[in-house]
DRENDO-1510 file (C-alpha; in Angstrom, 1 decimal, always signed):
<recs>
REC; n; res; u; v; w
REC; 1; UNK; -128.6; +0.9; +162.3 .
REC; 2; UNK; -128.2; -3.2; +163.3 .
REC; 3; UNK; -128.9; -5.6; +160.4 .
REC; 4; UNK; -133.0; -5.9; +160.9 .
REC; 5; UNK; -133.4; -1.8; +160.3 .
REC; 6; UNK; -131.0; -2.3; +157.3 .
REC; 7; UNK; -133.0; -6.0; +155.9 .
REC; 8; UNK; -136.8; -3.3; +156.7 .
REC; 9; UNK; -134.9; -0.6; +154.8 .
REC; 10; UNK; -133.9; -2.4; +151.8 .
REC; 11; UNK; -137.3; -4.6; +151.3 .
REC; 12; UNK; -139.3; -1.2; +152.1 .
REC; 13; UNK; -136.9; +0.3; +149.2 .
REC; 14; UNK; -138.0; -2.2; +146.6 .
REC; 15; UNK; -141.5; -1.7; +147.5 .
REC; 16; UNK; -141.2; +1.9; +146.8 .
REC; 17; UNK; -139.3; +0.6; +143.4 .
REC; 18; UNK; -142.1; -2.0; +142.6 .
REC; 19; UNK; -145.2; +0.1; +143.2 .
REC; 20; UNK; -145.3; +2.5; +140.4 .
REC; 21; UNK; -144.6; -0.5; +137.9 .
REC; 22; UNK; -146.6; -2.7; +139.5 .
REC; 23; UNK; -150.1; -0.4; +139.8 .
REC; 24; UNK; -149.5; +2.2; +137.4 .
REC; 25; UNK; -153.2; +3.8; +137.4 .
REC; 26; UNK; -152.4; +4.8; +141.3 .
REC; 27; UNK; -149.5; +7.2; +139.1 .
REC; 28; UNK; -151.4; +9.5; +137.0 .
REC; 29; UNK; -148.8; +11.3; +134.3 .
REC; 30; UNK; -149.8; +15.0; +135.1 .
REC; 31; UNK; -146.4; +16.7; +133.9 .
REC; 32; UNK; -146.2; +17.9; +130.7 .
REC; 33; UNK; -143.8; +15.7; +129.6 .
REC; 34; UNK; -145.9; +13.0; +130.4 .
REC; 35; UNK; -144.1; +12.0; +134.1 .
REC; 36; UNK; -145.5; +10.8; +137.4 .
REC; 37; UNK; -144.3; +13.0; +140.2 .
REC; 38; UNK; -145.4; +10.2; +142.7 .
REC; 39; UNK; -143.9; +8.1; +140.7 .
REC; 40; UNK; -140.5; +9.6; +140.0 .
REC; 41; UNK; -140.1; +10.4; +143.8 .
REC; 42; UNK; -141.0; +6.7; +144.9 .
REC; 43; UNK; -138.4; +6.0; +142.3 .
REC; 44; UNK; -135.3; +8.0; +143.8 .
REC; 45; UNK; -136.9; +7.5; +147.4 .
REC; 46; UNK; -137.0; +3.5; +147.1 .
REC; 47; UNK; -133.5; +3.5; +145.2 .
REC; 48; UNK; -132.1; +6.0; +147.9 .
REC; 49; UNK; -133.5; +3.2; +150.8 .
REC; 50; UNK; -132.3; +0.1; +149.0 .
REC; 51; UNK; -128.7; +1.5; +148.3 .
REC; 52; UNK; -128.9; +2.6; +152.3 .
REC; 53; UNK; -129.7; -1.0; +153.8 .
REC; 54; UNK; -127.7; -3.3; +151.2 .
REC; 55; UNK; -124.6; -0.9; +151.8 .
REC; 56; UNK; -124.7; -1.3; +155.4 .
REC; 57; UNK; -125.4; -5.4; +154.9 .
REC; 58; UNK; -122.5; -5.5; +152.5 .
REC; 59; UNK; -120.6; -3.4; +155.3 .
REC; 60; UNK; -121.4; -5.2; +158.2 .
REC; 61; UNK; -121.9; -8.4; +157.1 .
REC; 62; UNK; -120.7; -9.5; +154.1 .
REC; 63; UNK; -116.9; -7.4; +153.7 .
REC; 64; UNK; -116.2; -9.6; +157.4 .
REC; 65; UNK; -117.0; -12.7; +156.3 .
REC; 66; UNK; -114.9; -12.3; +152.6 .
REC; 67; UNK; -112.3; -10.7; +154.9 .
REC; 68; UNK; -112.0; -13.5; +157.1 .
REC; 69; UNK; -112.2; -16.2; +153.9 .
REC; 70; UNK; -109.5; -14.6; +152.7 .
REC; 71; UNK; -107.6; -15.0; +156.4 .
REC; 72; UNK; -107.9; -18.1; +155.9 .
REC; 73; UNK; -105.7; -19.0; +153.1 .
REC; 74; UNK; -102.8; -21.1; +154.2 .
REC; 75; UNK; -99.5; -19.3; +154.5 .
REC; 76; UNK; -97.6; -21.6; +152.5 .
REC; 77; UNK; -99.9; -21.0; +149.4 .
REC; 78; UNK; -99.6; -17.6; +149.2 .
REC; 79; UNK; -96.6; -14.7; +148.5 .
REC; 80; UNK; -94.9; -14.2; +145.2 .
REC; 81; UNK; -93.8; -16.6; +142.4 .
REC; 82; UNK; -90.7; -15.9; +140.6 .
REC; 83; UNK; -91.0; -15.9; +137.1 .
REC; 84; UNK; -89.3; -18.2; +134.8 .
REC; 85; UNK; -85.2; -17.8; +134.4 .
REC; 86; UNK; -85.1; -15.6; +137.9 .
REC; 87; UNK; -83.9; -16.3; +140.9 .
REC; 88; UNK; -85.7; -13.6; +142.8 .
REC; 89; UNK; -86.9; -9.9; +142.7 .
REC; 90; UNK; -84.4; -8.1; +144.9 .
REC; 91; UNK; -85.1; -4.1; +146.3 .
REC; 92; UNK; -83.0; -1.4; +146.1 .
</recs>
């Protein structure tokens, strides 16, 4: 998957999420209980496509770019600060 399959996948996921709220006559409730069965499988369908493409955005694109932020702290900024009254943590 490259990042305009996973952009498609994610918008086509909210569609699917949007639709039964958006025209709810197109969702008869025929279930007993009073559910949609359109409607509940857009539901898990459209959340199932929209976890797929933001995961593989946040993996490809976004975890890089806060890794290499971070990268780019300068050295002499970060490591460990002794607390007050010691000189140093020592290991044994």
């Amino acid at each position: 998957m490259n990042l305009p399959n996973a952009i498609a996948f994610a918008a086509l996921g909210w569609v699917m999420e949007m639709l039964p709220k958006a025209f709810p006559s197109w969702f008869p409730h025929t279930g007993s209980d009073g559910a949609s069965a359109r409607a509940l499988w857009l539901g898990v369908m459209g959340y199932l496509q929209l976890l797929l493409g933001l995961g593989h955005i946040l993996h490809t694109q976004v975890w890089p770019l806060v890794s290499r932020l971070a990268s780019q702290v300068p050295s002499g900024e970060s490591g460990a600060l002794p607390l007050p009254g010691q000189r140093g943590l020592t290991l044994r």
